[in-house]
C-alpha positions in Angstrom: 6.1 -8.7 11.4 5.5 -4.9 12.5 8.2 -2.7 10.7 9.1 -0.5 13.2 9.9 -3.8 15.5 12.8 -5.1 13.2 13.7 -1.4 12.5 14.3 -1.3 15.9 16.3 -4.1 16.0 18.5 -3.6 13.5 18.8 0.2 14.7 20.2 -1.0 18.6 22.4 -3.9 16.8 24.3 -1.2 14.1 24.8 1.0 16.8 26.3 -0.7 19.5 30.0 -1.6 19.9 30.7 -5.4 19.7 31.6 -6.7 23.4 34.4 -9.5 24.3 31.2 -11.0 25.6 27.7 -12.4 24.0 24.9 -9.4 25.4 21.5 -10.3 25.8 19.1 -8.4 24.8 15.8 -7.3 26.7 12.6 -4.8 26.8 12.0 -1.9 28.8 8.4 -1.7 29.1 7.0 1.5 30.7 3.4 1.6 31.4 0.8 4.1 32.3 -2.6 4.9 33.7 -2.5 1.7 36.1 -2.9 1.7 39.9 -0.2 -1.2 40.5 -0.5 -1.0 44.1 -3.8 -3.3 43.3 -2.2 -6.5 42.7 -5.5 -7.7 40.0 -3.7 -4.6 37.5 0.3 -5.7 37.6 1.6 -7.7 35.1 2.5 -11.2 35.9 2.7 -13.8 32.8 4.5 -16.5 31.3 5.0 -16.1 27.5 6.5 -18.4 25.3 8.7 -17.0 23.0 9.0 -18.3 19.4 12.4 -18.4 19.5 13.8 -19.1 22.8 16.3 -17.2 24.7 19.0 -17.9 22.4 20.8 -19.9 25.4 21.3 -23.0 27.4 18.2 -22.4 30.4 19.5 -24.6 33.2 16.4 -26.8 34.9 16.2 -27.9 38.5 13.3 -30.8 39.6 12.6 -31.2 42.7 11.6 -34.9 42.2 12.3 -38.6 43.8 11.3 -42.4 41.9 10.0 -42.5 38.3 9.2 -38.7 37.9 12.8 -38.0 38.9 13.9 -40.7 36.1 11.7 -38.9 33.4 13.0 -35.6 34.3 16.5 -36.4 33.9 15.7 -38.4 30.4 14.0 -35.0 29.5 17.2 -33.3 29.8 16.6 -31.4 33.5 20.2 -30.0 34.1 19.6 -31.3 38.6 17.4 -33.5 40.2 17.1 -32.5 43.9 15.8 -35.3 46.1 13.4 -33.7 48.1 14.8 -35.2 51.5 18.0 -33.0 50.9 16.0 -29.9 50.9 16.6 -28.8 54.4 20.1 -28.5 54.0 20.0 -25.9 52.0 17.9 -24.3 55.0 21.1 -25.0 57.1 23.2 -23.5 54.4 22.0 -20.0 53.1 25.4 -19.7 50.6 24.1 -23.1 49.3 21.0 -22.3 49.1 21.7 -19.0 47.1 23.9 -20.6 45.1 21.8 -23.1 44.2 19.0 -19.9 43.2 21.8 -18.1 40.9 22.7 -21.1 39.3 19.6 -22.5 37.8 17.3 -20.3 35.4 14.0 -22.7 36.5 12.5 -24.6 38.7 10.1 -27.3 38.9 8.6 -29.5 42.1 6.6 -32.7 42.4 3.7 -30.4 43.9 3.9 -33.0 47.0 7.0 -31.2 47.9 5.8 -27.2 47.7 5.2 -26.8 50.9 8.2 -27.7 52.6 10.2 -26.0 49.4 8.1 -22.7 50.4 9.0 -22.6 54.2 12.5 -23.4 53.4 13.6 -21.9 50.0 10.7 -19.5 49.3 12.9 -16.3 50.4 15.7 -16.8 48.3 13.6 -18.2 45.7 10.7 -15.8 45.8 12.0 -12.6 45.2 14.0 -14.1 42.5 11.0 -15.2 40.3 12.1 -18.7 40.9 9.6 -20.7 42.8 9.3 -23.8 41.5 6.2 -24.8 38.9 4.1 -27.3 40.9 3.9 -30.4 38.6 0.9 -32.6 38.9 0.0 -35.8 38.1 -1.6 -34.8 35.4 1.2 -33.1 34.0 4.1 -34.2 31.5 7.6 -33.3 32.8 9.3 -33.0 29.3 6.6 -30.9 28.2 7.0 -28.6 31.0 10.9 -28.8 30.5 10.8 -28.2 26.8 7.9 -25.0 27.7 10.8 -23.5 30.6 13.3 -23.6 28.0 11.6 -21.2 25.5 9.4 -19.3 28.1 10.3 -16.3 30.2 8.6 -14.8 33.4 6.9 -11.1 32.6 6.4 -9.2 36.1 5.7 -5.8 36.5 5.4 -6.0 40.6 4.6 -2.6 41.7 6.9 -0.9 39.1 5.4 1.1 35.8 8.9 0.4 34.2 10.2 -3.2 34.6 12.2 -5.4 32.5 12.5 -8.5 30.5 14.7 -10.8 28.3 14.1 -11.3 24.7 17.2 -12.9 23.0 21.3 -12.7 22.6 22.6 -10.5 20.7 24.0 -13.4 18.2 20.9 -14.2 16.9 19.1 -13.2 13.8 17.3 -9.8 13.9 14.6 -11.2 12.4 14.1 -14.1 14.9 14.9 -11.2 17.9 12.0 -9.1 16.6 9.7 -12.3 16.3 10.1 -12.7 20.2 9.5 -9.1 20.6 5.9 -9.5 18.9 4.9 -12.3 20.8 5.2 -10.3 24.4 3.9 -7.1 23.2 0.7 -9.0 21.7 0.3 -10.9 25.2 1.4 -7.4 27.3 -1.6 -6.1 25.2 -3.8 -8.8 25.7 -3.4 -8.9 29.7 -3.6 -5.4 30.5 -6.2 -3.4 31.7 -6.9 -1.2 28.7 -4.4 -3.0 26.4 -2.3 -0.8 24.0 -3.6 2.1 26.2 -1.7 1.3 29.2 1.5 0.9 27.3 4.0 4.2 27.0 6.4 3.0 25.7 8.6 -0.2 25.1 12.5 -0.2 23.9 14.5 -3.0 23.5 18.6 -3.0 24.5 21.3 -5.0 24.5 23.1 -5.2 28.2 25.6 -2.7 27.7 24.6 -0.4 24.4 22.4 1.6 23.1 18.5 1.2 23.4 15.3 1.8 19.9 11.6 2.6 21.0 9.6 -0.6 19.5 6.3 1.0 20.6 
């Protein structure tokens, strides 16, 4: 494990005042020397962290039949009938409700395109669209995988964010999560550690350590 990553850690947990509420804590990431108004340059992975998020990731399946019977025996938090999808067309409080309220989603990738037309706007700019799932594809792997992954996306900014843990967990297992997105930031950019500033991880409300 890189020193300076569980220094850090240890440095933003000593140093800021215990809430009435469990923080998470995340990375700033601040790139450089990248044209992000090319889309083929921004960042825009999922990484599987080692250690999860530290919480309960709620998981919505857009499913009918069998596959909706294995989803909800692999744990999925709602199953969502696909023939009740345009009433959340009808409803845009539902529909955003439904968006807050649920972490992931995934969609028998028969059911996309009318989820697209219908949900994409509130879905879309929220990261959320749902991950196709193909035949070929195991639901309670791809449950198990949503539950321990998060979403890195740079868009157009040079600074953008991302989750890495609560506050409640081991340093050690905080700093481990850490090391597996900076090695995969690394790995997908341009000119690797040369289009990396500078990366700090926070907790929600205190006080932030440079990791890089």
């Amino acid at each position: 494990m890189n020193e300076q990553t569980i220094n850090a850690v240890n440095t933003v947990l000593e140093d800021s005042p215990s809430r009435n509420f469990t923080e998470s804590m995340d990375l700033a990431i601040n790139l450089k020397n990248l044209d992000l108004s090319q889309p083929r340059f921004r960042v825009d992975e999922e990484i599987i962290l080692p250690h999860g998020l530290g919480r309960s990731i709620a998981v919505a399946v857009f499913a009918r039949g069998e596959t909706a019977l294995l989803a909800k025996g692999a744990g999925a938090d709602l199953i969502i009938d696909p023939e009740t999808i345009e009433d959340y067309g009808d409803d845009k409080n539902k529909a955003r409700d439904l968006a807050e309220s649920y972490d992931f989603f995934i969609a028998e990738v028969a059911y996309m395109p009318v989820i697209g037309k219908i949900l994409g706007k509130i879905l879309g700019p929220r990261g959320k669209m749902p991950e196709p799932l193909t035949p070929d594809k195991d639901i309670a792997q791809i449950i198990h995988k949503t539950r321990s992954s998060i979403k890195l996306r740079s868009k157009d900014r040079m600074t953008f964010h991302a989750p890495i843990g609560r506050r409640d967990m081991p340093a050690e297992e905080v700093a481990e999560n850490i090391e597996a997105v900076v090695i995969r930031l690394e790995q997908m950019l341009d000119k690797g550690v040369q289009n990396i500033k500078s990366i700090y991880v926070t907790t929600t409300m205190g006080k932030s350590a440079r990791v890089r």
